[in-house]
N, C-alpha and C positions, 0 to 999 in steps of 0.2 A: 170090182165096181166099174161100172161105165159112167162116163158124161167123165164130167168136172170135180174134181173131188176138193174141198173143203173141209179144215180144221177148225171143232167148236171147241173154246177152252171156258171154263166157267169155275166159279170157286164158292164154295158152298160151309155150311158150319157144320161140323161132326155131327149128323141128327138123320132118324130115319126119312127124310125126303131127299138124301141122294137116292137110299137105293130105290125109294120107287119111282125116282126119273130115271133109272139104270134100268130097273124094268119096264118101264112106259115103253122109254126107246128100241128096247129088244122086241117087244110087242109093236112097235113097227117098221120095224123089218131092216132096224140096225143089228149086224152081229156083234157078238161078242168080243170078237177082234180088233175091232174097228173102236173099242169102247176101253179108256185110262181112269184108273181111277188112283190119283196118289194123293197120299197123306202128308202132311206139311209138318216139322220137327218145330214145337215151340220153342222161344227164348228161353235159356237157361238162366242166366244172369241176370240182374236186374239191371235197368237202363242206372245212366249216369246221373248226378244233380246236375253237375256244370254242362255248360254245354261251352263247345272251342271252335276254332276261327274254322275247322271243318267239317264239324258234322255239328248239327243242332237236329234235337225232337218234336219242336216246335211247340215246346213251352217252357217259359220266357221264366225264369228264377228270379229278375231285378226289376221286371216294368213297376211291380205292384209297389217295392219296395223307394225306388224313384218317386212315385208317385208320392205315396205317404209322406216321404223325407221331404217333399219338396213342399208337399203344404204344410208339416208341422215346422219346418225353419219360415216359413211366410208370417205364416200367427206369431211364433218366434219371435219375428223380428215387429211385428206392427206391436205386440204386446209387451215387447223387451222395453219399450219405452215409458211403459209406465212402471215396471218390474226395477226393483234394487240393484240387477246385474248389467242390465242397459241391452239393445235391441242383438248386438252383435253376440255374444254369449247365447242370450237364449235362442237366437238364429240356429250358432250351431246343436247346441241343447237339442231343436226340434229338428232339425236333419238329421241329428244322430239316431234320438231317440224315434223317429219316424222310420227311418232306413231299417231298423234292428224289429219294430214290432211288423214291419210289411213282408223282410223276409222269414218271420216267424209264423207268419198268417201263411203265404206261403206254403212253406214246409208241412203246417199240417195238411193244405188245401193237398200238396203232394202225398201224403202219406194216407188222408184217406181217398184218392183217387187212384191207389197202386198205381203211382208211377205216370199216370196219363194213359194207361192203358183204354183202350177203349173195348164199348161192352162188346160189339159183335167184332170178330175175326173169321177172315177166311181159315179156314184147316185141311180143306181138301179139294185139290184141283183135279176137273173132269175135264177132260179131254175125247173130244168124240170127231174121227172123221165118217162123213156122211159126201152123199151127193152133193150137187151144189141144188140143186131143185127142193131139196129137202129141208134147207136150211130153215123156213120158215117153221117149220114141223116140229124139226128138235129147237130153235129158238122159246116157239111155245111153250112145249115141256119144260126145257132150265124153267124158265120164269115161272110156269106154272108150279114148280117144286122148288120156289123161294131159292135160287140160286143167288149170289151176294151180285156178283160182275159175271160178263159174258162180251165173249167177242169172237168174230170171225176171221180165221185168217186162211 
């Protein structure tokens, strides 16, 4: 290759529109050499519920449940005052019993969203060096063959 040469890295979903940006690109007048195609090994295990002072997944196990607790000890407590038990009891009553149905809602919410998984993942990163003149060429192709991300280095 002459000129300036440039690295495409792009990550695409397991589906027939990598390879026909793999042929696009060889149809213009990238070789084959020059063109990676690697597969990405899914998570085996499943993610954690807790999350700890060093890694979080970015979803939150207690907001919802905070939330709930804190308005059912509120009514708790404005209503404990006409209630037999008095404002302070049924306070804690509705932060209890708020804290326990918020992380329950939760949990399902987690159990039918597998995890926080989200729907599209990348699986397979392309790797293409090319000219630097070219770059717009093979930019087109990724995008035009629904590539997820893309970047130049």
């Amino acid at each position: 290759m002459s000129g300036v040469d440039v690295f495409v890295i792009a990550t695409f979903e397991n589906s027939i529109y990598i390879e026909l940006a793999i042929t696009a690109l060889e149809q213009q007048g990238i070789s084959k050499e020059f063109i990676l195609a690697a597969p990405l090994d899914k998570r085996k295990e499943l993610r954690g519920v807790f999350d700890t002072i060093h890694k979080s997944d970015g979803f939150s196990l207690f907001d919802g449940p905070s939330i709930l607790g804190t308005c059912l000890m509120l009514l708790g407590a404005i209503y404990g005052y006409v209630l037999e038990w008095g404002p302070i009891l049924w306070g804690i009553i509705g932060a209890v019993s708020g804290m326990l149905i918020g992380f329950l809602i939760k949990l399902l919410l987690l159990k039918k969203n597998k995890r926080g998984r989200a729907t599209i993942t990348s699986e397979i990163v392309l790797m293409v060096r090319c000219e630097d003149r070219k770059w717009e060429m093979v930019e087109k192709i990724l995008w035009d063959h629904f590539a997820l991300g893309l970047t130049k280095l």
